[in-house]
C-alpha positions as CSV (number, residue, x, y, z in Angstrom):
1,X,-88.7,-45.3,-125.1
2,X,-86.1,-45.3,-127.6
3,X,-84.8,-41.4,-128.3
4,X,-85.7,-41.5,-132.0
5,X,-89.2,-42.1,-131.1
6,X,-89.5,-38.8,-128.1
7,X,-88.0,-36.3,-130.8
8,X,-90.4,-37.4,-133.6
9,X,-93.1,-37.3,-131.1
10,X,-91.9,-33.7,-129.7
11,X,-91.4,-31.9,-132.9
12,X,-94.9,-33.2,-133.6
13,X,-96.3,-31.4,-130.5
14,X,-94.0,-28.4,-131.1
15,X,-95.1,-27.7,-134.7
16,X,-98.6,-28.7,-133.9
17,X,-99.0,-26.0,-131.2
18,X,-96.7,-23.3,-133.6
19,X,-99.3,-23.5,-135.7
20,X,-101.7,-22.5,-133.1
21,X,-100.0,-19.8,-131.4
22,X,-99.1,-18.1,-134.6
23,X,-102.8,-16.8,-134.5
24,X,-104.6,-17.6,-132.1
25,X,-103.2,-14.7,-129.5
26,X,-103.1,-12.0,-131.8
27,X,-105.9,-12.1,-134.4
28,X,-108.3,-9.8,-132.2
29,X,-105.4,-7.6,-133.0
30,X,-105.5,-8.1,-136.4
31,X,-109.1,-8.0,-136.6
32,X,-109.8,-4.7,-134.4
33,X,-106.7,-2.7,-135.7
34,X,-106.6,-3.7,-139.7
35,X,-109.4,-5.1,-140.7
36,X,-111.5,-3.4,-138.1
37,X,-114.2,-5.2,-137.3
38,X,-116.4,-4.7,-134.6
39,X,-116.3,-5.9,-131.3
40,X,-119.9,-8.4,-131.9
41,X,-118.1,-9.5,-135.1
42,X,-115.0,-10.6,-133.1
43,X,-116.3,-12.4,-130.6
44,X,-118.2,-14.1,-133.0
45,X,-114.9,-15.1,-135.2
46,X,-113.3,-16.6,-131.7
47,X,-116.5,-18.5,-131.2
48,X,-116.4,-20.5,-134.1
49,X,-113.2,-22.2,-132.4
50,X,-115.6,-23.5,-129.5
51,X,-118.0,-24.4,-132.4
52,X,-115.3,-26.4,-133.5
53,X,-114.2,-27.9,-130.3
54,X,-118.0,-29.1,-130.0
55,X,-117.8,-30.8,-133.1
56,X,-114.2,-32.3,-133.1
57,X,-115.0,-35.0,-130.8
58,X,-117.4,-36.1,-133.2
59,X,-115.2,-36.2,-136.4
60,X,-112.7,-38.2,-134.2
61,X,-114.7,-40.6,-132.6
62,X,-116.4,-41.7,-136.0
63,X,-114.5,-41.3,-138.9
64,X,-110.8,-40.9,-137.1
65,X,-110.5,-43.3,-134.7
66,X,-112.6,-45.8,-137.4
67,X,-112.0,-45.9,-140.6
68,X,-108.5,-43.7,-141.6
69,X,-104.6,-44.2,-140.1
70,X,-104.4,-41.1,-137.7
71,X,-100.9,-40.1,-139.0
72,X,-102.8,-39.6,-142.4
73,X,-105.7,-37.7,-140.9
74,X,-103.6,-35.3,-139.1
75,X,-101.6,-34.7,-142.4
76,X,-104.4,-34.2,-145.0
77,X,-106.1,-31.6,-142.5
78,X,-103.2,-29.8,-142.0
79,X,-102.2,-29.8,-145.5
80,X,-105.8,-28.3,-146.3
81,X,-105.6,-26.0,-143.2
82,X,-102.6,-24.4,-144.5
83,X,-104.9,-23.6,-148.1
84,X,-107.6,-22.3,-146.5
85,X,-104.9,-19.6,-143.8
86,X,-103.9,-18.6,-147.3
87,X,-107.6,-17.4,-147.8
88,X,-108.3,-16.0,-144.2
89,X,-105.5,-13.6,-145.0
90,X,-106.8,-12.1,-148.0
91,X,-110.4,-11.9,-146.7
92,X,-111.3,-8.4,-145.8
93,X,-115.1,-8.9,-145.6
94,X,-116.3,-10.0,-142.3
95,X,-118.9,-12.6,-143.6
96,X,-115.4,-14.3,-145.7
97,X,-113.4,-13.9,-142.9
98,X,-115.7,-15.8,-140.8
99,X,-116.5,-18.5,-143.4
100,X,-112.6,-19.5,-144.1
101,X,-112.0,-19.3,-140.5
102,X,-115.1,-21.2,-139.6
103,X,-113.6,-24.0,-142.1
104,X,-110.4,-23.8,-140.6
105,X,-111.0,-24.1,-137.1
106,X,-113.2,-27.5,-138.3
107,X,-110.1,-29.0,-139.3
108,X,-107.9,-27.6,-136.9
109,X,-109.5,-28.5,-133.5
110,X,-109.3,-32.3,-134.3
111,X,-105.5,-32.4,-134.9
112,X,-104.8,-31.3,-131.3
113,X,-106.6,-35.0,-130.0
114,X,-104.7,-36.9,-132.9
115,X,-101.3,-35.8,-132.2
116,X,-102.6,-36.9,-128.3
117,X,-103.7,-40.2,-129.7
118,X,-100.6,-40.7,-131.6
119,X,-98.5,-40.2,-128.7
120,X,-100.4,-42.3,-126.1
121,X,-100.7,-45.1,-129.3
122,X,-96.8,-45.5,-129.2
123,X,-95.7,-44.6,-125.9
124,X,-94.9,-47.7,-123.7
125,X,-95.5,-45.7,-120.1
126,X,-97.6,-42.5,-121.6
127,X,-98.3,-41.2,-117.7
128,X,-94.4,-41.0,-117.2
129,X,-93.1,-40.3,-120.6
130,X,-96.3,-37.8,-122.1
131,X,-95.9,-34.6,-120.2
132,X,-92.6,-34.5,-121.3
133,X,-94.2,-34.8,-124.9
134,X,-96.5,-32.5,-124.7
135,X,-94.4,-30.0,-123.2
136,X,-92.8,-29.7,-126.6
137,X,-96.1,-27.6,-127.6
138,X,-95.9,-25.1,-125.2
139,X,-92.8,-24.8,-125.9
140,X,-93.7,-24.3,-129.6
141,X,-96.8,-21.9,-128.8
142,X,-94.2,-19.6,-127.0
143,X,-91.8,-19.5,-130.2
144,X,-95.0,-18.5,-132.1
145,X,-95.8,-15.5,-129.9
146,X,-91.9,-14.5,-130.0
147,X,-91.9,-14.8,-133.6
148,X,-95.1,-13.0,-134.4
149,X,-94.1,-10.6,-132.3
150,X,-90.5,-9.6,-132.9
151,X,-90.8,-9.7,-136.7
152,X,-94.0,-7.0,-136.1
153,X,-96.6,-9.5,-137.4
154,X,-99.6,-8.9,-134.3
155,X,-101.6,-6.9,-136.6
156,X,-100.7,-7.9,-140.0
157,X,-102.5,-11.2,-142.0
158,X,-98.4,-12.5,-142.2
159,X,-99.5,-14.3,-139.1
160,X,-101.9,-16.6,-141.1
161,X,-99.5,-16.9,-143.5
162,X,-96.6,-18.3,-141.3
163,X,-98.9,-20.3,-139.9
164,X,-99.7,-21.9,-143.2
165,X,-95.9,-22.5,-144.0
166,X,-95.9,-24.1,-140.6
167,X,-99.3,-26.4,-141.4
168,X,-97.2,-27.5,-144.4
169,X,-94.3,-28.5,-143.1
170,X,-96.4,-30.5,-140.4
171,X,-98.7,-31.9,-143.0
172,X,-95.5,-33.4,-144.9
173,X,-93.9,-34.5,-141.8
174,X,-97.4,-36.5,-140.5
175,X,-97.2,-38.3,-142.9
176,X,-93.6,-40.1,-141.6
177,X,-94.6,-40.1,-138.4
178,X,-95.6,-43.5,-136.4
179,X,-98.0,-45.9,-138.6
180,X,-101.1,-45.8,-136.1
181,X,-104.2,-47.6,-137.6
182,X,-107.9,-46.7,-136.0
183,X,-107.9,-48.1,-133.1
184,X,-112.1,-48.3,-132.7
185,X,-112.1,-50.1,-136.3
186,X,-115.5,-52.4,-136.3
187,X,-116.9,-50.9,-133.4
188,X,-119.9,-49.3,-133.2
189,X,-119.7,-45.5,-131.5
190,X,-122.6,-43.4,-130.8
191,X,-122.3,-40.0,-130.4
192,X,-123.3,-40.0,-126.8
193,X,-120.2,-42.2,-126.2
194,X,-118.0,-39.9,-127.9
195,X,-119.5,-36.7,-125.9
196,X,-119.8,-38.4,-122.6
197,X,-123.5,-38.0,-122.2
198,X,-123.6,-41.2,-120.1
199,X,-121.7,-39.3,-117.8
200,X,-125.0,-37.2,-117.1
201,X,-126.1,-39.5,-114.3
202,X,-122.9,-38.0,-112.4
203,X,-125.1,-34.7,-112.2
204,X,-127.5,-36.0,-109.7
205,X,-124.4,-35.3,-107.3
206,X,-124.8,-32.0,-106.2
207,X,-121.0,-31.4,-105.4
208,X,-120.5,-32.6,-109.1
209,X,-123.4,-30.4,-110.6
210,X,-122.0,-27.3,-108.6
211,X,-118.4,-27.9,-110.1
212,X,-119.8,-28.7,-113.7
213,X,-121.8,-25.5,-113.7
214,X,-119.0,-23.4,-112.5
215,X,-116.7,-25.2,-114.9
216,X,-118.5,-23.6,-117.4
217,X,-119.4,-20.3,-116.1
218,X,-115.9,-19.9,-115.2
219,X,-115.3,-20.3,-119.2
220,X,-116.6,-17.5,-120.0
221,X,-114.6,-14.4,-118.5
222,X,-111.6,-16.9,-119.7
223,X,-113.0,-16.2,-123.5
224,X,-112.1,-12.4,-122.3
225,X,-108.5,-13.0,-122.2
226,X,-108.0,-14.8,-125.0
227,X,-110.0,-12.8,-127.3
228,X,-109.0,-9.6,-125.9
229,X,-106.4,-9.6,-123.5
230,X,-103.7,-8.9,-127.1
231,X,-105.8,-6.4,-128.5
232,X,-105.9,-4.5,-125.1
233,X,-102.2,-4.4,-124.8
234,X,-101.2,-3.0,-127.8
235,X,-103.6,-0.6,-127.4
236,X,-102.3,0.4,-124.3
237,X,-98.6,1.0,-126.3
238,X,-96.9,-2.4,-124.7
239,X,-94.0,-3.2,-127.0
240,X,-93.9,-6.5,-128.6
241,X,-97.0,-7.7,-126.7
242,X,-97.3,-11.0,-127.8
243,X,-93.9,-11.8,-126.9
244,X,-94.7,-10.5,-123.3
245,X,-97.9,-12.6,-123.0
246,X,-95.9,-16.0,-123.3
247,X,-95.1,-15.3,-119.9
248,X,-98.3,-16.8,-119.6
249,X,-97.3,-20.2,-120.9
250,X,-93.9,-20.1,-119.4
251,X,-96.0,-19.9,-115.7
252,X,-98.8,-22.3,-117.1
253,X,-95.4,-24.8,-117.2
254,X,-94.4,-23.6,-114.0
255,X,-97.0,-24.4,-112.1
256,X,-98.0,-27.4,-113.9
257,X,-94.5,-29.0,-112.6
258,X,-95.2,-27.7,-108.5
259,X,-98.8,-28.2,-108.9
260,X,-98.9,-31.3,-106.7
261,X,-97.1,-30.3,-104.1
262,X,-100.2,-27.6,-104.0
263,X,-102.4,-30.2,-104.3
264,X,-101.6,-32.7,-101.1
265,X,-102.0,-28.9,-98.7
266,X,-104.8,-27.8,-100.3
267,X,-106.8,-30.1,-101.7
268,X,-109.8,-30.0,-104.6
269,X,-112.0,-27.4,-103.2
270,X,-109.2,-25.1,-102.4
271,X,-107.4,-25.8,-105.6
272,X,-110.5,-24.4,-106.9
273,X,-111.0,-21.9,-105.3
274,X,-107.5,-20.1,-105.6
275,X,-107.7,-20.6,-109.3
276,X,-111.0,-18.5,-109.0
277,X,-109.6,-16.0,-107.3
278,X,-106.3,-15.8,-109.4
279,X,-109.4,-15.1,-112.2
280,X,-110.9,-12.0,-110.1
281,X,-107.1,-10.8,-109.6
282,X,-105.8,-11.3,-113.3
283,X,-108.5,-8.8,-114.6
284,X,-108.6,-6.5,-111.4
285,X,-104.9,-5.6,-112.3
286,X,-105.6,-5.4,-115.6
287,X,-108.5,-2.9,-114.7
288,X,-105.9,-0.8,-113.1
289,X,-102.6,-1.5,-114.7
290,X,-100.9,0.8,-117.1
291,X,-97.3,1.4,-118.8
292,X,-96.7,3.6,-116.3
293,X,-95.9,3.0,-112.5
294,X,-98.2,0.6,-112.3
295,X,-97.4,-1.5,-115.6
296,X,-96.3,-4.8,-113.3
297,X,-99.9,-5.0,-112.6
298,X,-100.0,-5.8,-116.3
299,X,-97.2,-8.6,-115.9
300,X,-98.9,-10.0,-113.3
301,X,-102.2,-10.4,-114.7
302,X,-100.4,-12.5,-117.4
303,X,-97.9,-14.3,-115.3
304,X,-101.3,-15.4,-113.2
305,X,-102.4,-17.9,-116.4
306,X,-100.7,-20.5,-114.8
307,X,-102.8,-20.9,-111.7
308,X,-105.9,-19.3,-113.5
309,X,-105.3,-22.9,-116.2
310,X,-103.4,-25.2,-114.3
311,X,-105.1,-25.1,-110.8
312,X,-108.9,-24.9,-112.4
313,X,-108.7,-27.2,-115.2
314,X,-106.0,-29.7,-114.2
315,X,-107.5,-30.1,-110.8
316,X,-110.8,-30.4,-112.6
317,X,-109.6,-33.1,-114.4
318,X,-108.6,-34.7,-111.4
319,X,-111.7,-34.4,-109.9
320,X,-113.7,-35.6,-112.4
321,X,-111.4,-38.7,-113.1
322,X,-112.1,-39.3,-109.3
323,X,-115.7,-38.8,-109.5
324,X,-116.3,-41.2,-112.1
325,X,-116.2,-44.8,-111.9
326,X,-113.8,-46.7,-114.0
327,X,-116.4,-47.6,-117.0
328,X,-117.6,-43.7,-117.3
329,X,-113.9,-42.1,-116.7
330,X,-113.4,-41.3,-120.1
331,X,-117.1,-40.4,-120.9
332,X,-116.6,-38.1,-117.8
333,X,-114.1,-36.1,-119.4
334,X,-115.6,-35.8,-122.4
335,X,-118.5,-34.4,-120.9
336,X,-116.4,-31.9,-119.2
337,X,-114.7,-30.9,-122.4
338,X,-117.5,-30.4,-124.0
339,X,-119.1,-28.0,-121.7
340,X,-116.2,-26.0,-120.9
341,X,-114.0,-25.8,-124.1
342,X,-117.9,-26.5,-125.9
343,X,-120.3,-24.7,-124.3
344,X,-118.6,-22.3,-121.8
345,X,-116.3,-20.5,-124.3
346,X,-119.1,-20.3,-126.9
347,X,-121.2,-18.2,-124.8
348,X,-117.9,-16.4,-123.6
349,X,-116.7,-15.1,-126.9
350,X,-120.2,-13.8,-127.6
351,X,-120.9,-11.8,-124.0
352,X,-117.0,-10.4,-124.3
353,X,-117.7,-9.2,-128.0
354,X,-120.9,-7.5,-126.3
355,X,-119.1,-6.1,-123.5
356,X,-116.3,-4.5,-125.4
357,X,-118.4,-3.2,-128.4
358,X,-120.7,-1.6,-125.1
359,X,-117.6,0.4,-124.2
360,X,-115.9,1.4,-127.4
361,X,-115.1,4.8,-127.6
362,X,-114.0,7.1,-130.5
363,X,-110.4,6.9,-129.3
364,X,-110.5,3.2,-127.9
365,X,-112.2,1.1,-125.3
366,X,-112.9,2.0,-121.8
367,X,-110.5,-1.1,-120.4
368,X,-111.2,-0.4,-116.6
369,X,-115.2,-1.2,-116.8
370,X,-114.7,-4.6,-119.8
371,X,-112.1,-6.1,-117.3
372,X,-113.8,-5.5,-114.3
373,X,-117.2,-7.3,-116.2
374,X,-115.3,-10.6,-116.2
375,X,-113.9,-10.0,-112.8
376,X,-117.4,-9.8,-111.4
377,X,-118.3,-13.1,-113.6
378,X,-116.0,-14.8,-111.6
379,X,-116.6,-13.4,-108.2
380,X,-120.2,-14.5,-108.6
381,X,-118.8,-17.9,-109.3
382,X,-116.9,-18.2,-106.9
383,X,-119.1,-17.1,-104.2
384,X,-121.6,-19.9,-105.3
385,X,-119.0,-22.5,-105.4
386,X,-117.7,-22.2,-102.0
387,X,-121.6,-21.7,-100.7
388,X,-122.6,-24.9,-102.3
389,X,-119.4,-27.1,-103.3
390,X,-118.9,-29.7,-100.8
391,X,-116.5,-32.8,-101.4
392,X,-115.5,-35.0,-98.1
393,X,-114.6,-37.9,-100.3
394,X,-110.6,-38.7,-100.9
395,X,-109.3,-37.6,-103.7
396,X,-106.2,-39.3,-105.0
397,X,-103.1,-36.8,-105.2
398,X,-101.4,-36.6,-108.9
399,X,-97.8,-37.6,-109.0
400,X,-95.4,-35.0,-109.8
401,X,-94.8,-34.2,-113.3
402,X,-91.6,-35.4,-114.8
403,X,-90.5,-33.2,-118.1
């Protein structure tokens, strides 16, 4: 891969996932602290992300991947993005707020599977040269969260507003970036192709139905962190919380890199299984943590992302990829995305706006009792999984990650 080529295609990733983390952290912030909205009304403005994670796929598979150059497609939606940031952050009113954001998330959701596309388009080994890629956006999700947070921007509309700047800069840039024509040009696509619903049939495999059930029951006390885990810090005090939480990535990175030398001891069902109970723990010492003695209960509840993510959905993805024979791989994972980044943080955002707006207070939340909620979500799934999840065929072991 010539050298020109991995820094156009990382400062891709890196602006493309700036964008993202310039918000998407610290809005319930904004939302419960300025504008104050209500609990309901913010998990309802987090679900429209997995509304538009539902239809993304869609808009990709038949109109991206189709009819337009993907360089041109990621630019003109992030060009438009960056207009419609500029009226998320003058919207006061709940019902505009939503709307613009609504819009936004529509046209920001697909621009995380066309910089992907792009990348695998024009890389000539994209197993061995893509993580180092695509390590280039956590990288730029972490300078968001420093950046937001340092300059004092967590609960101030400023945030939409860099992100904007940010969406323009990448909108100009896509357009010099690699020419990459649709590849599916003259093809007929159904929408069941493009969400993997031939991949039902794999749910007649009750090892497979058990994981895809707690795949997306597991989603939903992860909508609790993102949605809330921000707002919950700063009300606790925590200076510069934002900055603190890319801890969070830095471990997600971490642990992505050891990951497989977790795998060949432990295998699927254990990888599983410790990501479950790295769920329970994350909001257990969140329960009890504070900024007193016990404020490294806080840290570690954040530091644990990397095994709640990594060992849960990148073992997931394993399994599935496994699972599935080689003409319903990719159909597999569609399916999976779908009904975890789909279905499973829809109904999360929801249940967590419910639960917090339960235990609001005149002075704040009652923390202890909404983390614990989640805590007991994932106990429950847990306690299913390893009653009813069985898997005595091989899985292959990933190679080690190369950054």
């Amino acid at each position: 891969m010539k050298q020109s080529l991995r820094i156009q295609l990382s400062l891709m990733m890196f602006l493309e996932y700036f964008v993202w983390g310039a918000w998407y952290v610290t809005m319930g912030t904004y939302l419960t602290q300025t504008l104050q909205f209500s609990a309901s009304e913010i998990g309802i403005a987090f679900a429209a992300v997995s509304v538009a994670a539902m239809v993304s796929p869609i808009f990709v598979g038949m109109v991206a991947d189709r009819f337009f150059p993907t360089e041109k497609i990621l630019a003109v939606l992030h060009l438009f993005g960056a207009v419609v940031f500029v009226l998320i952050g003058n919207a006061t009113e709940f019902s505009w707020f939503y709307l613009f954001f609504q819009i936004y998330t529509l046209c920001f959701m697909p621009t995380i599977a066309l910089t992907n596309s792009i990348s695998f388009r024009h890389l000539s080994d994209p197993d061995k040269q893509f993580p180092g890629i695509r390590v280039l956006g956590t990288i730029g999700f972490i300078a968001a969260g420093l950046v937001i947070s340092f300059a004092g921007y967590e609960d101030k509309a400023t945030m939409f507003y860099v992100s904007a700047v940010c969406s323009v800069i990448l909108g100009i840039y896509s357009f010099f970036l690699p020419h990459t024509p649709p590849k599916d040009k003259g093809k007929e696509v159904t929408v069941s192709d493009i969400l993997g619903l031939k991949a039902l049939s794999m749910l007649k495999d009750r090892s497979f139905l058990i994981f895809f059930i707690a795949s997306v029951l597991i989603c939903i006390p992860l909508s609790f962190y993102y949605a809330w885990a921000n707002p919950y810090l700063n009300e606790l005090g925590m200076e510069n919380a934002a900055a603190k939480m890319t801890f969070g990535q830095v471990s997600e990175t971490l642990f992505l890199i050891i990951m497989p030398l977790f795998f060949r001891r432990l295998g699927v069902k254990w990888m599983l299984v410790v990501a479950m109970i790295a769920w329970i723990a994350r909001y257990v010492l969140f329960a009890f943590g504070d900024l007193g003695p016990m404020s490294w209960m806080l840290f570690g509840g954040i530091v644990l992302h990397g095994i709640c993510y990594d060992f849960f959905f990148v073992t997931g993805q394993i399994y599935v990829d496994n699972k599935a024979g080689d003409k319903i791989k990719s159909a597999a994972q569609g399916l999976i995305t779908f009904a975890t980044y789909g279905i499973g943080m829809f109904i999360g955002s929801f249940i967590s706006g419910q639960v917090v707006e339960a235990y609001t207070i005149p002075d704040g939340h009652v923390w202890e009792t909404i983390w614990l909620i989640p805590a007991s979500l994932a106990a429950v799934v847990l306690v299913v999984f390893l009653i009813f999840f069985s898997e005595k065929k091989s899985v292959n072991k990933p190679e080690e990650v190369t950054i």
